[in-house]
C-alpha beads as a LAMMPS data file, in Angstrom:
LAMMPS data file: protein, C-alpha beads

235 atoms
234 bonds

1 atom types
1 bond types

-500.0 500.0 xlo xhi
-500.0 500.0 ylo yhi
-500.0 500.0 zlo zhi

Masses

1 110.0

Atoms # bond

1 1 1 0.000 0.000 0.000
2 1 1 3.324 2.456 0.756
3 1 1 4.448 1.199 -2.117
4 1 1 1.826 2.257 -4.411
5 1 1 1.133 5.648 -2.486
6 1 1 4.916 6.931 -3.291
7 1 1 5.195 5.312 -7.022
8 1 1 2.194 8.027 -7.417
9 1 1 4.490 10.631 -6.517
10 1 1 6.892 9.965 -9.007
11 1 1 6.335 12.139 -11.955
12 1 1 4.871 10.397 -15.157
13 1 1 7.211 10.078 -17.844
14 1 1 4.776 11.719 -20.090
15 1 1 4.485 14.819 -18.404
16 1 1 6.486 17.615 -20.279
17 1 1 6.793 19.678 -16.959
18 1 1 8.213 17.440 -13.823
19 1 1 9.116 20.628 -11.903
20 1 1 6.832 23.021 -9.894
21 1 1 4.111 21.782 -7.336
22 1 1 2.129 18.726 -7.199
23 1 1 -1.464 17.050 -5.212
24 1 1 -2.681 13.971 -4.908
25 1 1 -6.564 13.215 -3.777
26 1 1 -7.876 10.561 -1.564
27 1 1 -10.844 9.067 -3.307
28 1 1 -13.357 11.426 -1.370
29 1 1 -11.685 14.322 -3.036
30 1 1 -9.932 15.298 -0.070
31 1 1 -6.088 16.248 -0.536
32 1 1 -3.783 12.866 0.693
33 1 1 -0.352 15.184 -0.732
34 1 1 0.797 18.210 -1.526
35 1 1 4.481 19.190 -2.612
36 1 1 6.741 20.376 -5.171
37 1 1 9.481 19.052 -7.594
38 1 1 12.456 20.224 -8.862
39 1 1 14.458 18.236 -11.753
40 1 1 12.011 15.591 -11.701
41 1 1 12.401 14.943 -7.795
42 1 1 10.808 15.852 -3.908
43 1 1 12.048 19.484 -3.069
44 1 1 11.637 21.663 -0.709
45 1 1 8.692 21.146 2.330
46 1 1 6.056 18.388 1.747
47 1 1 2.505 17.938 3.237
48 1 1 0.686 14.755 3.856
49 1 1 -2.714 15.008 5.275
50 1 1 -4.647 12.844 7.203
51 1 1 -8.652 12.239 5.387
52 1 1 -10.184 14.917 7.867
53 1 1 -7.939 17.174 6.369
54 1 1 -5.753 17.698 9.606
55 1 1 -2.243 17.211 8.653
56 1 1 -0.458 14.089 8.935
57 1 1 3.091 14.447 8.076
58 1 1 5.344 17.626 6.822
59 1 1 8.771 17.157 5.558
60 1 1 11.616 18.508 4.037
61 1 1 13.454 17.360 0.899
62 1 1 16.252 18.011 -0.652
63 1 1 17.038 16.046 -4.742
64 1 1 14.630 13.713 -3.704
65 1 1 16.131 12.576 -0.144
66 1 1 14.644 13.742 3.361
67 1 1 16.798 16.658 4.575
68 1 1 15.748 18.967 7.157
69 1 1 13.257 18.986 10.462
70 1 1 10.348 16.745 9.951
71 1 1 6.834 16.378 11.898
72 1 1 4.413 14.345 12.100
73 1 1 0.573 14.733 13.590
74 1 1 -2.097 13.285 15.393
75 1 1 -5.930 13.024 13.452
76 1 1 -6.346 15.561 16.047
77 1 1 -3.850 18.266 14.772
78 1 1 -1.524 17.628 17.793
79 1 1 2.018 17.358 17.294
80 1 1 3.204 13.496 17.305
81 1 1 6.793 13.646 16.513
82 1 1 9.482 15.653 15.882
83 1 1 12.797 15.446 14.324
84 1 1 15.316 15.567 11.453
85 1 1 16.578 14.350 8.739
86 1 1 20.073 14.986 6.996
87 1 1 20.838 13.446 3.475
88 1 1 17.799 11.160 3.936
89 1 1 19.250 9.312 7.610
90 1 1 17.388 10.838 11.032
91 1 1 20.302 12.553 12.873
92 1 1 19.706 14.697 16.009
93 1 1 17.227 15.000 18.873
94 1 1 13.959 13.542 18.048
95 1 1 10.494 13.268 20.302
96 1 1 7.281 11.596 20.838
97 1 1 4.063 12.934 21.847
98 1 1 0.701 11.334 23.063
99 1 1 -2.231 12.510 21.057
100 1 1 -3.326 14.430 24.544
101 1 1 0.208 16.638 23.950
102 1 1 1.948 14.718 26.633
103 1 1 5.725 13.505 25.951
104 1 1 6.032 9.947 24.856
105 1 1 9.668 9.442 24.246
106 1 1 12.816 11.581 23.283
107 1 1 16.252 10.993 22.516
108 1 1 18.550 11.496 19.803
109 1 1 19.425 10.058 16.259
110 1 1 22.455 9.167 14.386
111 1 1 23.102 7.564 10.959
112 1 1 19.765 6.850 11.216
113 1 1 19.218 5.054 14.701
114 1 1 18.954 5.679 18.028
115 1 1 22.256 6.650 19.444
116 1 1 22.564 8.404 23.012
117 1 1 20.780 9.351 25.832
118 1 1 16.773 7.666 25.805
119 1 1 13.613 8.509 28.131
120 1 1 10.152 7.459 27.584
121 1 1 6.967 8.069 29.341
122 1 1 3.446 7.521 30.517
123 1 1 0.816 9.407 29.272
124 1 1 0.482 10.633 32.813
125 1 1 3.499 12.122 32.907
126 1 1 5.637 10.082 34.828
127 1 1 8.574 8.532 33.588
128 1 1 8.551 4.993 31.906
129 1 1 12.081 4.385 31.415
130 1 1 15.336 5.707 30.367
131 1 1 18.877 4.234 29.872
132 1 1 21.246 5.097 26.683
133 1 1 21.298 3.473 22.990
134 1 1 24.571 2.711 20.894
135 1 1 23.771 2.357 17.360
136 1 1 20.519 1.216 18.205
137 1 1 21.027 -1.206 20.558
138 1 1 20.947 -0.658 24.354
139 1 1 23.831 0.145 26.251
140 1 1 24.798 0.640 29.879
141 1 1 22.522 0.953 32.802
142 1 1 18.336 0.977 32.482
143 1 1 15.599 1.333 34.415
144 1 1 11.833 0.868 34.236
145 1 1 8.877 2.145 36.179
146 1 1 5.500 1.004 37.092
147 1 1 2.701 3.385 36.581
148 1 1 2.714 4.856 39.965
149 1 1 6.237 5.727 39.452
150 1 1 7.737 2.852 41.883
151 1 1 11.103 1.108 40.362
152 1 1 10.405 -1.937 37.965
153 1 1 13.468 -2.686 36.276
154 1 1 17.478 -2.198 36.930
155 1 1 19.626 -3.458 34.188
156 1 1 22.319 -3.074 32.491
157 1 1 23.084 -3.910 28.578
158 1 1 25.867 -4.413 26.287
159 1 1 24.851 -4.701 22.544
160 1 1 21.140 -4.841 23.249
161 1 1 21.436 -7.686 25.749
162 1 1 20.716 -7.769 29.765
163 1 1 24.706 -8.499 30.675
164 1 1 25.808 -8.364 34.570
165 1 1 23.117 -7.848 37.767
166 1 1 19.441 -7.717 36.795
167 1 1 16.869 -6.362 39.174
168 1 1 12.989 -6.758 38.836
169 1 1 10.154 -4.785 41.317
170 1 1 7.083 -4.946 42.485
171 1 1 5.177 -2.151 42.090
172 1 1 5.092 -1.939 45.964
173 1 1 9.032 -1.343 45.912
174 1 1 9.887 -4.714 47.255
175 1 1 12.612 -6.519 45.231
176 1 1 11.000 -9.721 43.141
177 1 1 14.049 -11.317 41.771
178 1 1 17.493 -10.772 41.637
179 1 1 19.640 -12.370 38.736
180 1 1 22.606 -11.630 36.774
181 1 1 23.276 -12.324 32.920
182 1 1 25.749 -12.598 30.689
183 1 1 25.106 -12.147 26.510
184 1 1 21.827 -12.053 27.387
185 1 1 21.337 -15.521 28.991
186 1 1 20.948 -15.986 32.729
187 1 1 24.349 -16.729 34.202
188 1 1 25.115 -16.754 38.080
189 1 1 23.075 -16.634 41.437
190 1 1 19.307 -16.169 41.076
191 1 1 16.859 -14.995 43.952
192 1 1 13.320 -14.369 43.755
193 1 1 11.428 -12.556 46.495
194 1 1 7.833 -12.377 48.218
195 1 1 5.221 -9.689 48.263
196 1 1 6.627 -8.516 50.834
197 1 1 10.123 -8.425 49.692
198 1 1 10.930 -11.691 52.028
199 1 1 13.465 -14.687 50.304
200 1 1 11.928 -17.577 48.760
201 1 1 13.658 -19.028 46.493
202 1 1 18.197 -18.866 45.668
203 1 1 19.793 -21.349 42.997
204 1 1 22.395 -20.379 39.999
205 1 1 22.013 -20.403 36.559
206 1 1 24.378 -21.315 33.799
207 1 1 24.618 -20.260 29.942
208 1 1 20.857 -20.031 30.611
209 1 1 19.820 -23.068 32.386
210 1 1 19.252 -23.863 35.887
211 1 1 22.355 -25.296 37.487
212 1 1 23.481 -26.520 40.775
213 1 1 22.295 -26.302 44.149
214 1 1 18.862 -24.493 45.132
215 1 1 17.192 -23.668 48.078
216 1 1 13.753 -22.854 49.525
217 1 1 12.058 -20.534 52.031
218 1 1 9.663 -20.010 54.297
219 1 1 7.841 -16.792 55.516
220 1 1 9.790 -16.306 58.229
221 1 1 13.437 -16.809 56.368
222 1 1 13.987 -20.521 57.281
223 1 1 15.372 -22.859 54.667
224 1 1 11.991 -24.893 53.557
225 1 1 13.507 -26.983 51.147
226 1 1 16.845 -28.049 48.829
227 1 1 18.040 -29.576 45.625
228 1 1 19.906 -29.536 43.075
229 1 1 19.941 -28.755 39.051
230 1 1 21.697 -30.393 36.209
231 1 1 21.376 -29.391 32.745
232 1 1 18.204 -27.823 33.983
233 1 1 16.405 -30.740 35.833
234 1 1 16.222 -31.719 39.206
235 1 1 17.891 -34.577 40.354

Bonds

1 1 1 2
2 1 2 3
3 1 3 4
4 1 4 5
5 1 5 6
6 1 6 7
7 1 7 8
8 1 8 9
9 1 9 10
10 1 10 11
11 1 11 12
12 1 12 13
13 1 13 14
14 1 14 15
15 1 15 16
16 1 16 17
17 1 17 18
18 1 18 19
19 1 19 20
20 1 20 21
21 1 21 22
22 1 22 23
23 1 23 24
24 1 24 25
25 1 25 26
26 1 26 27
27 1 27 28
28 1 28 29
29 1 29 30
30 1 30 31
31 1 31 32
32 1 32 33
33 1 33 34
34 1 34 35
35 1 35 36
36 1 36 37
37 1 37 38
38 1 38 39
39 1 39 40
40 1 40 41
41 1 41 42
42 1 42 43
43 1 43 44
44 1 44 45
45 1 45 46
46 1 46 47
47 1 47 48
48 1 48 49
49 1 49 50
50 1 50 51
51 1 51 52
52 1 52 53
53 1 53 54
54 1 54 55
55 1 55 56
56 1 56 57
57 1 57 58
58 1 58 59
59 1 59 60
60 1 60 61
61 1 61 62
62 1 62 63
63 1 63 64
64 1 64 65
65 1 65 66
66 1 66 67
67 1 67 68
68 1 68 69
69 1 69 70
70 1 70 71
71 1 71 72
72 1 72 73
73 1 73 74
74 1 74 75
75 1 75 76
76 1 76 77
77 1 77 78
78 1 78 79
79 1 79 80
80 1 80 81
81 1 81 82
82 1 82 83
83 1 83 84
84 1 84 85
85 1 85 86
86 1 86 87
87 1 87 88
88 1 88 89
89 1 89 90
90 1 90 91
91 1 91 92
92 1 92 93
93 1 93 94
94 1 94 95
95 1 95 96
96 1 96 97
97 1 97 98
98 1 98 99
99 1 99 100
100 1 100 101
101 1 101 102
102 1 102 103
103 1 103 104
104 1 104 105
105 1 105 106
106 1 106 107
107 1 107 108
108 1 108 109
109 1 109 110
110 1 110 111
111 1 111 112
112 1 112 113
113 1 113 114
114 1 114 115
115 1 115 116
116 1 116 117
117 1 117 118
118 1 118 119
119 1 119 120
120 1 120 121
121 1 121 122
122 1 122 123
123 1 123 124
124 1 124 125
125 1 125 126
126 1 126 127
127 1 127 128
128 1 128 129
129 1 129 130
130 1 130 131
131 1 131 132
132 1 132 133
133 1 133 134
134 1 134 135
135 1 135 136
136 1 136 137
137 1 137 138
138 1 138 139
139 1 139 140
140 1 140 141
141 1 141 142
142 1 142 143
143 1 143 144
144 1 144 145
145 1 145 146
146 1 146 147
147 1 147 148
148 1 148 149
149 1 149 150
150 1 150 151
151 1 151 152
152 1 152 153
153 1 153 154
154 1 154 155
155 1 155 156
156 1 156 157
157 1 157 158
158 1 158 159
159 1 159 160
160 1 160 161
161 1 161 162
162 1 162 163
163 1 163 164
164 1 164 165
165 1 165 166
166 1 166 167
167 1 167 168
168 1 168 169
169 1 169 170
170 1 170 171
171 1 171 172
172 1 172 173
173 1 173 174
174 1 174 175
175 1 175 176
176 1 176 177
177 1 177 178
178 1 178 179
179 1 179 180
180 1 180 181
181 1 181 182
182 1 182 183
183 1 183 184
184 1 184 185
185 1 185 186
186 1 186 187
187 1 187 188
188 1 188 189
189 1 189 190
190 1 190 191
191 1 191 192
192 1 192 193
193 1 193 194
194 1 194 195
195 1 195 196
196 1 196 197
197 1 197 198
198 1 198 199
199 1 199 200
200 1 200 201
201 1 201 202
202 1 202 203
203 1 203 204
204 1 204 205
205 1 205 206
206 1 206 207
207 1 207 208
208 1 208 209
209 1 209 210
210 1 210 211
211 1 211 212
212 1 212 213
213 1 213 214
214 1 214 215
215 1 215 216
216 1 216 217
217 1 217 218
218 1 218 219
219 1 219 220
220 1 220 221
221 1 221 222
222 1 222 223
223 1 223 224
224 1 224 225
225 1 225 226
226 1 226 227
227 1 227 228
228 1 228 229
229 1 229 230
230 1 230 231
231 1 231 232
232 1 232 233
233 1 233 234
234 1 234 235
C-alpha cells in the first residue's frame, strides 16, 4: 500500500513539466499530498494530510532525499513527533508525543538510529524508562517504572542484551528477583522474592539453564527446602 502511495508521486514520464508543485486526492476528493518538484524529484517542504484534512506528516526534501526537520501529527492536529533528517538518515534529537500533547519518548538520532541518551513516558506524565542506545542497541545501565512511578526494572546492557546484575520490582518497591546475565542468557546466582520483599527461592544459573544447588524458604526466612539442578532438571 506504501508502495503504491509513493510510485504516485513519481512524476509520469509523459508529463512535459516534472518541476513546480504537485497534489494527490484521496478518493473522497480530499487532498492525501501536496508538494513540489524540482528536476524531476521531492524538493523543498512536503505535506501529507490525514482524510479529515488535519495534517499528517510535513517534511523537508532536498534532490529527492529527506533533509531537514520533519513532523508528524495526530488526526487531532496535535504534534506526534518531531525530528530531522540529513541526506535522507534521522540525525539529532527527536520526540514523541501522546495525542493528549503529553511527551512519549525523546532521545537522539544518528546515521539513522537511536544513538545516546533515551527517556520514555506515561501518558500521565511520569517517567517509563530511560537508559542510553549505541547504534541502536541498548547500552549501559536501564531502568523501568511502574505506573505509579515505583522502580520496575534495573539493568544493564551491552549490545542490546541484559549483561551483569538484573533487578525486577514490584510495584510496591519490594525486590521480586534478583539475577545476573551474561550475553543475554541468565548466568550466576538467582533470587526471587515475596510480596513482601521476604526470600523464597536462591539457585544459579548457567549459559541459561538452571544449574546446581537451590534452596527454599519459608515466611519467616527458614530454609523450607533443597536440591539440586543439572542441565536444567532436578535430580
Amino acid at each position: 500500500m506504501k508502495g503504491s502511495f509513493f510510485s504516485r508521486l513519481k512524476p509520469d514520464a509523459k508529463e512535459v513539466q516534472a518541476d513546480g508543485p504537485r497534489e494527490l486526492y484521496y478518493k473522497t476528493g480530499q487532498v492525501e499530498f501536496r508538494g513540489n518538484y524540482k528536476n524531476g524529484k521531492l524538493d523543498g517542504v512536503q505535506e501529507w494530510l490525514h482524510r479529515n484534512g488535519q495534517v499528517r506528516e510535513r517534511q523537508a526534501y532536498r534532490d529527492g532525499k529527506k533533509d531537514g526537520p520533519w513532523e508528524m501529527f495526530h488526526d487531532n492536529g496535535q504534534l506526534r513527533s518531531t525530528g530531522t533528517f540529513v541526506d535522507g538518515r534521522r540525525s539529532g534529537p527527536f520526540e514523541v508525543l501522546y495525542s493528549s500533547g503529553q511527551r512519549r519518548s525523546r532521545g537522539t538520532h544518528k546515521d539513522d538510529e537511536r544513538d545516546g541518551p533515551y527517556e520514555s513516558y506515561y501518558e500521565n506524565g511520569r517517567l517509563e524508562s530511560k537508559g542510553a542506545f549505541a547504534n541502536g542497541k541498548k547500552v549501559g545501565p536501564w531502568e523501568r517504572f511502574h505506573e505509579n512511578g515505583q522502580l520496575a526494572l534495573k539493568a544493564t546492557y551491552k549490545d542490546d542484551l541484559a549483561d551483569g546484575l538484573l533487578e525486577w520490582f514490584r510495584d510496591n518497591g519490594h525486590l521480586r528477583v534478583r539475577e545476573h546475565y551474561s550475553g543475554g542468557k541468565r548466568d550466576g546466582l538467582y533470587e526471587s522474592y515475596d510480596d513482601e520483599g521476604r526470600l523464597r527461592t536462591r539457585g544459579a544459573f548457567r549459559n541459561g539453564v538452571a544449574a546446581g544447588p537451590y534452596e527454599l524458604y519459608d515466611a519467616n526466612g527458614q530454609v523450607s527446602g533443597t536440591g539440586t539442578f543439572k542441565d536444567g532438571a532436578v535430580f
